[in-house]
Backbone as a ProteinNet text record, in pm:
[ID]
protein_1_A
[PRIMARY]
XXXXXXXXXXXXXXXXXXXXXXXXXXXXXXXXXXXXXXXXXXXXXXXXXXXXXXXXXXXXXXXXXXXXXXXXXXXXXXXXXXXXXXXXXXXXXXXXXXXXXXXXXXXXXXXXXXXXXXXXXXXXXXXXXXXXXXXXXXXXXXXXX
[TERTIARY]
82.2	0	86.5	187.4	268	336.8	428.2	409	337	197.5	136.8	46.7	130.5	57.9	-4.5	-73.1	-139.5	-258.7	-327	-468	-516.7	-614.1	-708.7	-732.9	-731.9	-757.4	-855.6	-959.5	-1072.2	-1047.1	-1006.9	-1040.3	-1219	-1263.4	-1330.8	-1309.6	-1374.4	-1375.7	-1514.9	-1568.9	-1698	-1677.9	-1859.1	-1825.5	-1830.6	-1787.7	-1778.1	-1591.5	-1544.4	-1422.8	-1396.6	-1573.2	-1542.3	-1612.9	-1697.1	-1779.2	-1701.6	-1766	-1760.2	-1857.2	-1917.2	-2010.2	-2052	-2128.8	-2169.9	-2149.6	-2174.4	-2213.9	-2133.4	-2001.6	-1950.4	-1774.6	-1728	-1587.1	-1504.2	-1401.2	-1347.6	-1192.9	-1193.4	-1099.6	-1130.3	-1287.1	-1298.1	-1311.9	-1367.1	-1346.1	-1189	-1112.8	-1007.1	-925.9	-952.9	-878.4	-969.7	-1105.3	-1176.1	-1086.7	-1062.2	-988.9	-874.9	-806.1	-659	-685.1	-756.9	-743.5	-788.3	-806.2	-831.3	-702.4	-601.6	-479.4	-371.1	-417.1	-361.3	-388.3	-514.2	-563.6	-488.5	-507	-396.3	-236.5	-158.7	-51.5	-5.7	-45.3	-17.8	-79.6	-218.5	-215.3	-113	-53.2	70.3	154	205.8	285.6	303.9	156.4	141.6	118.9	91.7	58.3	164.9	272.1	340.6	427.3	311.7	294.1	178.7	65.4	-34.8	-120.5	-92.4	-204.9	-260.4	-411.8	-516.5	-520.3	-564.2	-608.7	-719.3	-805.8	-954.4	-1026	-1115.4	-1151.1	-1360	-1402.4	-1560.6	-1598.6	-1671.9	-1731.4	-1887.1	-1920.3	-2029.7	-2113.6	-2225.2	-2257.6	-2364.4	-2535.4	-2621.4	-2661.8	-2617.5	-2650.4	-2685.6	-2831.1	-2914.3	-2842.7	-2775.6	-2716	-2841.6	-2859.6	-2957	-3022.8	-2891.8	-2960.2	-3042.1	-3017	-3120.5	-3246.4	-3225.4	-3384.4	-3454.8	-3501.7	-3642.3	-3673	-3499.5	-3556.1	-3596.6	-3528	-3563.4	-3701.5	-3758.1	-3897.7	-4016.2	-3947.8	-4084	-4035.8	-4186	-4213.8	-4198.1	-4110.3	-4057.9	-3956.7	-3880.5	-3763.9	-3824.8	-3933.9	-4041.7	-4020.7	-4003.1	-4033.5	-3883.4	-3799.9	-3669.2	-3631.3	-3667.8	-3657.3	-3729.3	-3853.9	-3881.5	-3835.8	-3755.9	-3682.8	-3529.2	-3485.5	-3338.1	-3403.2	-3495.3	-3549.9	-3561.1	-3616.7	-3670.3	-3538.4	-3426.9	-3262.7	-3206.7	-3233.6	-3180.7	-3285.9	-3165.8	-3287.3	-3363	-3258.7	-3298	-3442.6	-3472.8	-3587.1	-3558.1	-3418.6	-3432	-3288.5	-3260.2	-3138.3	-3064	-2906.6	-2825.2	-2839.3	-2801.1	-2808.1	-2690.3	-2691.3	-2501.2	-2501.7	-2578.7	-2524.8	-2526.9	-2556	-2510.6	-2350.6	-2308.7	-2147.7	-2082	-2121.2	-2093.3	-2068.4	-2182.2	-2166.2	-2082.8	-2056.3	-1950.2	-1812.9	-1829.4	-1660.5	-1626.9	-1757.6	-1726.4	-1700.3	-1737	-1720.2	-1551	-1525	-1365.6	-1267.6	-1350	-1195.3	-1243.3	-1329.7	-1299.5	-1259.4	-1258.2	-1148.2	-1244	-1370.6	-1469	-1384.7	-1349.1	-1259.3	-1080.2	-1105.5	-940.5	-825.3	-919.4	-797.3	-847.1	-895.7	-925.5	-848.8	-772.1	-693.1	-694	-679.4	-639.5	-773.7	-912.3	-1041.3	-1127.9	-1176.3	-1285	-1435.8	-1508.1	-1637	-1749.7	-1840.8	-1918.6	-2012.7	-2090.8	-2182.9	-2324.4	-2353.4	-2458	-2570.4	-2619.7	-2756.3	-2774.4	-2638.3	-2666.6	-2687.6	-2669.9	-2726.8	-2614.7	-2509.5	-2374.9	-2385	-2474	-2461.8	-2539.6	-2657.1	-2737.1	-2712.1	-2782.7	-2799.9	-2882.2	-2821.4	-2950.4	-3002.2	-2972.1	-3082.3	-3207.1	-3231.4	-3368.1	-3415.2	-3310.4	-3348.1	-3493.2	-3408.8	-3488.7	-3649.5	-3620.4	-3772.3	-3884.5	-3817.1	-3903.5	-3923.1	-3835.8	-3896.5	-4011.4	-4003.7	-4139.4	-4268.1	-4239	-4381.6	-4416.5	-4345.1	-4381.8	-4414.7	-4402.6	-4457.6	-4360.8	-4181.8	-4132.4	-4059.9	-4083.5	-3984	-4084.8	-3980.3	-4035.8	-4147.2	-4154.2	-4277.5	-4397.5	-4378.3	-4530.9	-4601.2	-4542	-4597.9	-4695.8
-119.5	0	125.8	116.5	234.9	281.9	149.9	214.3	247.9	204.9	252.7	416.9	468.4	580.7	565.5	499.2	443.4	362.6	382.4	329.2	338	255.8	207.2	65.4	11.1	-73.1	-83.7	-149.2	-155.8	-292.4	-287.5	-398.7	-427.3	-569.8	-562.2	-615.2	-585.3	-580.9	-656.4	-606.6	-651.5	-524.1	-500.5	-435.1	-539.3	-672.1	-740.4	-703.9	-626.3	-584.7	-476.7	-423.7	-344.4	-353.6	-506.3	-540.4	-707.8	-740.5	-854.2	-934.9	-1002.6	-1053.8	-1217.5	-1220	-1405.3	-1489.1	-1443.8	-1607	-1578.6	-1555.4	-1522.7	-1547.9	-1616.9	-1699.1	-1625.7	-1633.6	-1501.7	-1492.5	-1591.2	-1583.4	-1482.5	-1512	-1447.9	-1251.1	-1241.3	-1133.4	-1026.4	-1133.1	-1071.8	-1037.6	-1133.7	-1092.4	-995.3	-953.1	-846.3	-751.7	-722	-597.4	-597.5	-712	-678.5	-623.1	-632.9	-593.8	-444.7	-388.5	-273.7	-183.1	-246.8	-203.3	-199.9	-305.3	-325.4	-255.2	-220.7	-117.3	22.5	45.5	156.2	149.1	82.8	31.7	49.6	-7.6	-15.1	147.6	202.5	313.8	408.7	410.4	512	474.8	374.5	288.4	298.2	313.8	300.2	455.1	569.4	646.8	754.9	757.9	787.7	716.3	608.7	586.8	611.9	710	746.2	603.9	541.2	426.9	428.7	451.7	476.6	323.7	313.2	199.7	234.3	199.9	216.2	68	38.5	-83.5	-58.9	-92.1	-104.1	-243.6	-160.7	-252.6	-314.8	-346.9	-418.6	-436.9	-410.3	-471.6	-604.9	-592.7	-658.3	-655.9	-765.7	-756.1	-874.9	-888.7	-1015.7	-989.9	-1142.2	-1109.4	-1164.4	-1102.4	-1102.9	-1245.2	-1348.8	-1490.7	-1543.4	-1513.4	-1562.7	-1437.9	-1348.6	-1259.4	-1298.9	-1390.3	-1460.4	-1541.8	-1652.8	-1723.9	-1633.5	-1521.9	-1397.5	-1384.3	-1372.9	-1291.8	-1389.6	-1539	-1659.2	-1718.5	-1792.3	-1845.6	-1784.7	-1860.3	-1822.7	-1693	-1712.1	-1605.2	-1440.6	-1464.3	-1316.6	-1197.9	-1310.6	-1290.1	-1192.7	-1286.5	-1252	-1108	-1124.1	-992.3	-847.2	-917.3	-778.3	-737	-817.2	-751.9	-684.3	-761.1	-704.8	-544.3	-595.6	-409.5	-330	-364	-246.2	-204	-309.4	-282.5	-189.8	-113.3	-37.3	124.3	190.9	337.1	332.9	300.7	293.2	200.2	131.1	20.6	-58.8	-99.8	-207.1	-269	-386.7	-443.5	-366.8	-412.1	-359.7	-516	-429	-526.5	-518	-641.4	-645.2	-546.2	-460.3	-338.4	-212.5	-227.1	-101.8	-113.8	-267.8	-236	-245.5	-311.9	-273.5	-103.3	-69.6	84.9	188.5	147.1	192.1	120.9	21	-14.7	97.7	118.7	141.9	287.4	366.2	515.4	550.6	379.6	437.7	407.9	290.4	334.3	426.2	536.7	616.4	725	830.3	933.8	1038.5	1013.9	1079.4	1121.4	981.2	944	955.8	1070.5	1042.9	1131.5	1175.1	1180.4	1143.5	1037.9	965.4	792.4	805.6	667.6	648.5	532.6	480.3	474.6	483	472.5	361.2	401.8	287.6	312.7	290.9	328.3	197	272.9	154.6	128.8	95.3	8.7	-54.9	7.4	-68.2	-33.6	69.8	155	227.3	268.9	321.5	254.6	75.3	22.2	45.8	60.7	32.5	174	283.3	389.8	400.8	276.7	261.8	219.4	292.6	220.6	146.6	-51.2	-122.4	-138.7	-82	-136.5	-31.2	65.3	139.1	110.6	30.8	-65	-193.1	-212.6	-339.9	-311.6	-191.2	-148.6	-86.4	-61.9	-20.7	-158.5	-282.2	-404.7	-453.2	-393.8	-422.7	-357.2	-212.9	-122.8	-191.7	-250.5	-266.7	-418.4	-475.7	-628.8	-714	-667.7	-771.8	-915	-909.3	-953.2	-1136.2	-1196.5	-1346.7	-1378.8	-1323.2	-1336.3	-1276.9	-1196	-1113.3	-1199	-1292.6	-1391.4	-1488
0	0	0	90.6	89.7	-35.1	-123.6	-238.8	-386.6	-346.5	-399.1	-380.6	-266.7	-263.4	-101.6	-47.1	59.6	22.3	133.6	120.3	242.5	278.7	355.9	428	555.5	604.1	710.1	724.2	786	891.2	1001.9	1098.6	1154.5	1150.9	1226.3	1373.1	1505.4	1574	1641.3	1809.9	1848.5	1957.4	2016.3	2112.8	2235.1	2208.4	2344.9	2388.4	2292.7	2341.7	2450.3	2462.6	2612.1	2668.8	2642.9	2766.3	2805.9	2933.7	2971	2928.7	2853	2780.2	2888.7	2957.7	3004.7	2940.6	2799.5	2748.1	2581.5	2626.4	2517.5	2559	2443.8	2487.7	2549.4	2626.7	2692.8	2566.1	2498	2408	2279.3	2250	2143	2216.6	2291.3	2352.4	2368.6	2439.8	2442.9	2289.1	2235.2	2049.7	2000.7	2046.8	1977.7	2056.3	2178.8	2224.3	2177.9	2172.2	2110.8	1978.9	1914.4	1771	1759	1882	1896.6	1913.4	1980	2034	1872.4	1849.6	1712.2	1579.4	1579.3	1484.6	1522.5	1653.1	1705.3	1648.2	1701	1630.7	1516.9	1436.4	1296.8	1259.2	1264.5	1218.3	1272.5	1394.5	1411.4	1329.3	1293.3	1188.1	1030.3	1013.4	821.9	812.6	891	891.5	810.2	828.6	713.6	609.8	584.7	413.4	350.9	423.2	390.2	416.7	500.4	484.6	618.8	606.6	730.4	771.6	930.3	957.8	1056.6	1045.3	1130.5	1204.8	1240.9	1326.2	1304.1	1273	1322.6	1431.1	1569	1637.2	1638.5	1515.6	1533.2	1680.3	1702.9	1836.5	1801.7	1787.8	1828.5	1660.1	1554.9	1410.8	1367.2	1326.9	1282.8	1119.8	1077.4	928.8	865.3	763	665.4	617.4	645.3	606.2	737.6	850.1	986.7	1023.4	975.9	955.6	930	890.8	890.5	1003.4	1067.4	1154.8	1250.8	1270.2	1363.2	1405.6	1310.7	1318.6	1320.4	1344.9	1337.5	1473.2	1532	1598.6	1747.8	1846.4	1977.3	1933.4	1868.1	1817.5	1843.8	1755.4	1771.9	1919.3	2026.8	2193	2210.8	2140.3	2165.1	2060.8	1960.6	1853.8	1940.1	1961.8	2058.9	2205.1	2258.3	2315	2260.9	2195.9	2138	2058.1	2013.7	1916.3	2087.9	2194	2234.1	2376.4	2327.1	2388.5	2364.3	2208	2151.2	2093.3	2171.1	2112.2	1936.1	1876	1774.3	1725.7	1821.1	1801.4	1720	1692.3	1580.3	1596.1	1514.4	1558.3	1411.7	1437.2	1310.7	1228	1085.3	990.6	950.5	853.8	766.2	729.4	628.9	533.2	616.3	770.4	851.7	868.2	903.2	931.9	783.9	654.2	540.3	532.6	498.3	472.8	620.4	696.3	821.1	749.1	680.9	621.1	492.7	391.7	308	308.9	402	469	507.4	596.6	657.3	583.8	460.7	342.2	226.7	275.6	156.6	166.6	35.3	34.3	167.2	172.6	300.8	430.4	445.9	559.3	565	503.1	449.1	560.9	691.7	818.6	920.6	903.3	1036.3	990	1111.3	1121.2	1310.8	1283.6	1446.7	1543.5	1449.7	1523	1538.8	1635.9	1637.8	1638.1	1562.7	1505.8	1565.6	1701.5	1704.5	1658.7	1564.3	1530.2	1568.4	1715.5	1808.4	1840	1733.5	1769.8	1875.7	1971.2	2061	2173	2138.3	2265.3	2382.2	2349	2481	2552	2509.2	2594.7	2741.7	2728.3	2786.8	2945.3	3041.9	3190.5	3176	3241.9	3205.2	3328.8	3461.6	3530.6	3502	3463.8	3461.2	3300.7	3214.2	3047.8	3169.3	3227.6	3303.1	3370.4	3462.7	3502.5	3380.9	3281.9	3122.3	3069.9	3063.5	3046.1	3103	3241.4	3303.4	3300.5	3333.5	3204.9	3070.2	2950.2	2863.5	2854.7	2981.3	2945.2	2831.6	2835.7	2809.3	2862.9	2998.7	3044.3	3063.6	3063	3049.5	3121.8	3296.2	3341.2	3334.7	3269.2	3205.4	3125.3	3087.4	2969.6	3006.6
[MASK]
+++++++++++++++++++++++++++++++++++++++++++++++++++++++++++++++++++++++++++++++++++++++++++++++++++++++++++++++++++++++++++++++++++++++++++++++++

């Protein structure tokens, strides 16, 4: 890349890299944060050969081929809660962290290196214990059922 001028490199990442996740490997976790440190790294690094390096953290994203199992049967129970997790009311899709890749390698993005872009509808900004007492106004929570 460098001698071609530079370019662009897009890491992906998770935002279980700055959470502690239950039910989520502590291996795959820790390599999502390292690759955060590492996206750091290298962009101080490639940075004068003109080559950006950026990271997107995906958070809570139904990929387009299980959207259907999503939205049938028991799943339904679970979709409406993950939608009403997130301000946005809805989960992310592939072509949200697509189009977040296709933003940080372009000329758009052409002085931002060494970032990390999250991806999560806003859900990681959230306090969940008062997320939890709004589960219970709205009749999601398993024993309302």
């Amino acid at each position: 890349m460098k001698k071609c001028g530079g370019g662009a490199i897009v890491n992906v990442s998770s935002t279980t890299a700055f959470l502690a996740a239950y039910n989520v490997s502590p291996t795959y976790q820790i390599c999502k944060a390292g690759m955060i440190q590492m996206t750091r790294y290298f962009a101080a690094h490639a940075g004068p050969g003109n080559v950006r390096v950026n990271a997107v953290l995906p958070g809570f994203i139904v990929q387009d081929e299980h959207r259907s199992r999503f939205e049938q049967g028991e799943n339904r129970h679970y979709r409406e809660i993950a939608e009403f997790c997130h301000p946005l009311r809805r989960t992310g899709a592939s072509d949200d962290v697509a189009n977040a890749c296709l933003f940080l390698s372009s000329p758009e993005a052409g002085f931002i290196t060494g970032q990390c872009l999250v991806i999560d509808g806003a859900m990681g900004i959230q306090e969940h214990f008062s997320l939890m007492s709004d589960f219970d106004r709205k009749g999601l929570n398993s024993n309302a059922r």
